[in-house]
N, CA, C and O atoms as a GROMACS GRO file, in nm:
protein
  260
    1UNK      N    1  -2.034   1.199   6.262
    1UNK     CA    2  -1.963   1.073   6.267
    1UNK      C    3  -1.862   1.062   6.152
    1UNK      O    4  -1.756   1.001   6.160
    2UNK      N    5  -1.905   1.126   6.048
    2UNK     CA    6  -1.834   1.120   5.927
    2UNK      C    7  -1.679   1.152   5.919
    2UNK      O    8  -1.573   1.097   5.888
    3UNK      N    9  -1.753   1.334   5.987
    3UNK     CA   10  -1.585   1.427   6.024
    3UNK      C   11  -1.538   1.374   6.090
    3UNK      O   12  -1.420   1.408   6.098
    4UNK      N   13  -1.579   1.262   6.185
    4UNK     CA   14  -1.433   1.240   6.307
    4UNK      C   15  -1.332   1.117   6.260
    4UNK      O   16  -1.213   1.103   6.288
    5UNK      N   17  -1.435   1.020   6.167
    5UNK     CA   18  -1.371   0.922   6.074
    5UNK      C   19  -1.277   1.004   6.010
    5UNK      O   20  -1.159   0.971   6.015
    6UNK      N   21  -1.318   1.134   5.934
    6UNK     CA   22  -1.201   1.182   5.890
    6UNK      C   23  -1.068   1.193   5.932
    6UNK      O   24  -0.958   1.158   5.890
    7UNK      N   25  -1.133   1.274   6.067
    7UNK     CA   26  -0.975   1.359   6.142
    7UNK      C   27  -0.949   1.188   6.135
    7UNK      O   28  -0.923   1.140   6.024
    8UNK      N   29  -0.956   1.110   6.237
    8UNK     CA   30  -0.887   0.994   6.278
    8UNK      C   31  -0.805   0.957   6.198
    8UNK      O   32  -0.699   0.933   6.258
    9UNK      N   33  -0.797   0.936   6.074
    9UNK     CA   34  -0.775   0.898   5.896
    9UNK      C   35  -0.633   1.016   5.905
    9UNK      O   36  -0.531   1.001   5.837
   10UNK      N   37  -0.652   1.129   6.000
   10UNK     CA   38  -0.533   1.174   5.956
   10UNK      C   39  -0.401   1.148   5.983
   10UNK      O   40  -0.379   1.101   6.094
   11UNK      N   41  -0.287   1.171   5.895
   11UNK     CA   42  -0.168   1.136   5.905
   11UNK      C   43  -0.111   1.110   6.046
   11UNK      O   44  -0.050   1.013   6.090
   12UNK      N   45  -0.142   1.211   6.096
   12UNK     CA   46  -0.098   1.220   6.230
   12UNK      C   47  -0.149   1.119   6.331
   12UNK      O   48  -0.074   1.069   6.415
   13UNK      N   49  -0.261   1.093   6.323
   13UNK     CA   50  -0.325   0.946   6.374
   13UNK      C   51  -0.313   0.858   6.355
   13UNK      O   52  -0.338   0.780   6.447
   14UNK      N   53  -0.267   0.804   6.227
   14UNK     CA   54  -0.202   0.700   6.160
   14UNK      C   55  -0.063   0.632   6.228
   14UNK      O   56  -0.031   0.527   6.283
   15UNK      N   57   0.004   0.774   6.187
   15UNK     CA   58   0.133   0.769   6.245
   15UNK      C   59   0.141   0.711   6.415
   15UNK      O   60   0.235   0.646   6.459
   16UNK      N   61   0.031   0.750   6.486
   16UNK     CA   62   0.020   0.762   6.635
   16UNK      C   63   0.014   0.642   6.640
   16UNK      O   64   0.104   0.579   6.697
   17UNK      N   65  -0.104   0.575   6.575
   17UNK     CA   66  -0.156   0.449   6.635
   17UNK      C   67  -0.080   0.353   6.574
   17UNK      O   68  -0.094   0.240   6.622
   18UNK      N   69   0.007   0.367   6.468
   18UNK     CA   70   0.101   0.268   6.404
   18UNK      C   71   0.243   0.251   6.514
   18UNK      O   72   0.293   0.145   6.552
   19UNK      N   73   0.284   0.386   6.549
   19UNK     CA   74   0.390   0.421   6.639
   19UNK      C   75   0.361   0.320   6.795
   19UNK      O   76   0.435   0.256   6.870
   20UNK      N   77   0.247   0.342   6.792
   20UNK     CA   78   0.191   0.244   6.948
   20UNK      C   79   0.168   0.163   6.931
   20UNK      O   80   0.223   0.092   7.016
   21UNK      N   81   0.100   0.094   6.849
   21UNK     CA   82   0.125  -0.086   6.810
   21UNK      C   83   0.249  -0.158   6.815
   21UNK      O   84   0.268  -0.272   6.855
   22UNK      N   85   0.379  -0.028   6.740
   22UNK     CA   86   0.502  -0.141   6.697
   22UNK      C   87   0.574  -0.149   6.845
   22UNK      O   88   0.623  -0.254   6.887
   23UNK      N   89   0.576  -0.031   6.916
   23UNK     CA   90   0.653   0.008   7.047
   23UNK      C   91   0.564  -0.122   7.137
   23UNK      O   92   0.630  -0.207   7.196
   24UNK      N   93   0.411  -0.127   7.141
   24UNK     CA   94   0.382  -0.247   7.228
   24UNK      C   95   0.416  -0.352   7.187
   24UNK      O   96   0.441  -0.438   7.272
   25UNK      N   97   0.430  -0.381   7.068
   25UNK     CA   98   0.466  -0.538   7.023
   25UNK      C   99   0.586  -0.578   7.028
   25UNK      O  100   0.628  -0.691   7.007
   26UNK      N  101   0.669  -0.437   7.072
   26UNK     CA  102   0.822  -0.465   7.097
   26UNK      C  103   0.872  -0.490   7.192
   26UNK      O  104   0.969  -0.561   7.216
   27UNK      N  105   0.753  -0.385   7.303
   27UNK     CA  106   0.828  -0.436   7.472
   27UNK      C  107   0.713  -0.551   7.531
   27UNK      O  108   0.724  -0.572   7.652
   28UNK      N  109   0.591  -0.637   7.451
   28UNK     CA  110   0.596  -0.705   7.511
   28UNK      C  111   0.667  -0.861   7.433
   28UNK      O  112   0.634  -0.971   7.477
   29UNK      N  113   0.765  -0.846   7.316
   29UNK     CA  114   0.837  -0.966   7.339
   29UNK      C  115   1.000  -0.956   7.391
   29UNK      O  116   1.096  -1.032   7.390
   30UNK      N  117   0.971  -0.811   7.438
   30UNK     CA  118   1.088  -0.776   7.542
   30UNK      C  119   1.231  -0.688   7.413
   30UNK      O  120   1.348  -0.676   7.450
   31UNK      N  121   1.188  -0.645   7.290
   31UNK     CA  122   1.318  -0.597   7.248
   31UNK      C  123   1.334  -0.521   7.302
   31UNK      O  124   1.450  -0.506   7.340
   32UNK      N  125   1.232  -0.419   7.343
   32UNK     CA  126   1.233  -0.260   7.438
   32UNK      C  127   1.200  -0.263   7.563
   32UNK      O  128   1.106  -0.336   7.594
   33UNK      N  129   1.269  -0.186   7.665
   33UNK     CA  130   1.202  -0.250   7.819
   33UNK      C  131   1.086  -0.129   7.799
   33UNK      O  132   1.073  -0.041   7.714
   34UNK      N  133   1.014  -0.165   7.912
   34UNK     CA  134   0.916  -0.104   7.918
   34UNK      C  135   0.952   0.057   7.996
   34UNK      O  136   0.873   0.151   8.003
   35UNK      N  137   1.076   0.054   8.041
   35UNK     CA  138   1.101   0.181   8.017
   35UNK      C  139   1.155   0.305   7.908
   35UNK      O  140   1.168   0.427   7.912
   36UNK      N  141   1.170   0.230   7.842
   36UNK     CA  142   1.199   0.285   7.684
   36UNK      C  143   1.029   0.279   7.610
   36UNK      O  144   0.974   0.362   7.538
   37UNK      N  145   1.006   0.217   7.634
   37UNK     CA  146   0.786   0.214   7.603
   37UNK      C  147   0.765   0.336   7.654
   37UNK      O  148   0.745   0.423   7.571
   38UNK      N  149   0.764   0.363   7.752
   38UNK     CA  150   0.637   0.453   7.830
   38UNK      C  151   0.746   0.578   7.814
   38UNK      O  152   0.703   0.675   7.877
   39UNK      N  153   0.830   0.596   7.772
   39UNK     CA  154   0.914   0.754   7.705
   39UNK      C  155   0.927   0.777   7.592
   39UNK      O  156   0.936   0.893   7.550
   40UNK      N  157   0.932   0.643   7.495
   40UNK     CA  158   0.864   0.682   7.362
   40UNK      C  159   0.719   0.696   7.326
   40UNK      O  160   0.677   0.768   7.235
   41UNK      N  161   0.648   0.624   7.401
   41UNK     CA  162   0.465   0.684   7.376
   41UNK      C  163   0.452   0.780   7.408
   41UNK      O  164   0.397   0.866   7.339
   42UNK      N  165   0.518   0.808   7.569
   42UNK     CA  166   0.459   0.953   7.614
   42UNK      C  167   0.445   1.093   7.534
   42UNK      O  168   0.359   1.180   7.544
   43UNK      N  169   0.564   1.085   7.448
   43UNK     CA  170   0.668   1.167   7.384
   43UNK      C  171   0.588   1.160   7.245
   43UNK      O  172   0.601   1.261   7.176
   44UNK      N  173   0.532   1.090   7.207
   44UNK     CA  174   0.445   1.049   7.113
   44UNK      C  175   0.260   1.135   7.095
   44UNK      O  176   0.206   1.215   7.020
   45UNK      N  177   0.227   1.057   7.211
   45UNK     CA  178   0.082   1.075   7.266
   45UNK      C  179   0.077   1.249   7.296
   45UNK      O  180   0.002   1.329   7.239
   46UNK      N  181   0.179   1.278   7.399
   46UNK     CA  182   0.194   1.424   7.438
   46UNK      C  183   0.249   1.509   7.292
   46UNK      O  184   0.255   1.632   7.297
   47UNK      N  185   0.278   1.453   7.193
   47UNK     CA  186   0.287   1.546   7.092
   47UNK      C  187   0.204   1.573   6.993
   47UNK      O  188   0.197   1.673   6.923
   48UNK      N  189   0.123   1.447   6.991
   48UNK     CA  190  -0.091   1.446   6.916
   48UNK      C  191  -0.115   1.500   6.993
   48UNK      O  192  -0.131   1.614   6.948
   49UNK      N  193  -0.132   1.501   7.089
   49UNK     CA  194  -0.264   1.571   7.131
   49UNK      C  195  -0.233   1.751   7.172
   49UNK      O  196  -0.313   1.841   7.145
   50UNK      N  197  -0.116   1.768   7.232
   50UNK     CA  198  -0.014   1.915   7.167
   50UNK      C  199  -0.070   1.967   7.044
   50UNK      O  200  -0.141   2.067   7.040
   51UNK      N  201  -0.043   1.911   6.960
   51UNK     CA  202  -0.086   1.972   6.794
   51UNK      C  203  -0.224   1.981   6.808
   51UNK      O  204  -0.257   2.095   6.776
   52UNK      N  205  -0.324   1.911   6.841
   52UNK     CA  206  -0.425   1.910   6.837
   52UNK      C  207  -0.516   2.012   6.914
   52UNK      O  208  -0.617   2.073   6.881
   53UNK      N  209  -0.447   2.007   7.020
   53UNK     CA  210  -0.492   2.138   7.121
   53UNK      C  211  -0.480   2.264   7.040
   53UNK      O  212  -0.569   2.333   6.992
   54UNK      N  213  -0.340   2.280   7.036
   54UNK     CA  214  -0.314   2.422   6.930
   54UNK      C  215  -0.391   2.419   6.828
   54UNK      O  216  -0.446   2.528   6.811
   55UNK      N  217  -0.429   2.309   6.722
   55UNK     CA  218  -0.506   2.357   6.638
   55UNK      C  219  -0.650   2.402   6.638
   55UNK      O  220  -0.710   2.479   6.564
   56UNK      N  221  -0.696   2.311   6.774
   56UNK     CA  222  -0.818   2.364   6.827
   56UNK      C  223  -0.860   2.480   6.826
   56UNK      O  224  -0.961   2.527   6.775
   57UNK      N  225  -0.748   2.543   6.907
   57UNK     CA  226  -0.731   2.682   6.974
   57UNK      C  227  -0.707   2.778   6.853
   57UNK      O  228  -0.771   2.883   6.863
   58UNK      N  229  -0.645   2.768   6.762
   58UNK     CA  230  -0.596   2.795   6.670
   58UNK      C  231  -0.738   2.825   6.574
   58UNK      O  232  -0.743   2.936   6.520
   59UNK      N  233  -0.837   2.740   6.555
   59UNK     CA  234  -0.970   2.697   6.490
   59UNK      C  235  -1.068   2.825   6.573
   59UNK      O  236  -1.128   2.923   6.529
   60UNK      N  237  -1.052   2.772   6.708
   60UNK     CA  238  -1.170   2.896   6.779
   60UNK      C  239  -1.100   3.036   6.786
   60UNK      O  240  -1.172   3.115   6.847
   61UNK      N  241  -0.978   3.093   6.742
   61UNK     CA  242  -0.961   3.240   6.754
   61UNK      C  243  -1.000   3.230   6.584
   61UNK      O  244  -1.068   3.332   6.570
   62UNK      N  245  -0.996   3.178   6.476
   62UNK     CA  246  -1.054   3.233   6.366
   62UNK      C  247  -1.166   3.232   6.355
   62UNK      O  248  -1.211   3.295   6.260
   63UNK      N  249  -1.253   3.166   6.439
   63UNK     CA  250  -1.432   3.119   6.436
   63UNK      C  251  -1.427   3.352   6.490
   63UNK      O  252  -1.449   3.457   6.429
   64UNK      N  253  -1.397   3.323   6.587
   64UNK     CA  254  -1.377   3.469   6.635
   64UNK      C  255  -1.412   3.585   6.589
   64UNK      O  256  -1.508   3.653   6.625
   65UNK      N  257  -1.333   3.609   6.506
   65UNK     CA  258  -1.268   3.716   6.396
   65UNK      C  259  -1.352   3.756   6.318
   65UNK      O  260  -1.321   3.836   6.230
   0.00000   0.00000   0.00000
């Protein structure tokens, strides 16, 4: 429970979930339409979890070795 408090804590999660708060609080008092929302999260979300995969993957070929 500890380590995942960690990862979460990381920059990159920070960044994520700060990035998705301001983008929702923007298109729902309408500065951003909600099609400018759902191409900046996507673009967002699909690039955490991208890094994350690779580092996964990245983690189990050195467990490997």
């Amino acid at each position: 429970m500890k380590n995942k408090l960690a990862k979460l804590i990381d920059v990159k999660s920070i960044v994520t979930l700060v990035m998705t708060a301001v983008f929702a609080c923007l298109s729902a008092k309408g500065t951003v339409s909600s099609d400018q929302f759902l191409t900046v999260f996507t673009t967002v979300i699909a690039f955490y979890f991208g890094t994350q995969h690779a580092k996964n993957k990245e983690d189990k070929n050195n467990e490997n070795v």
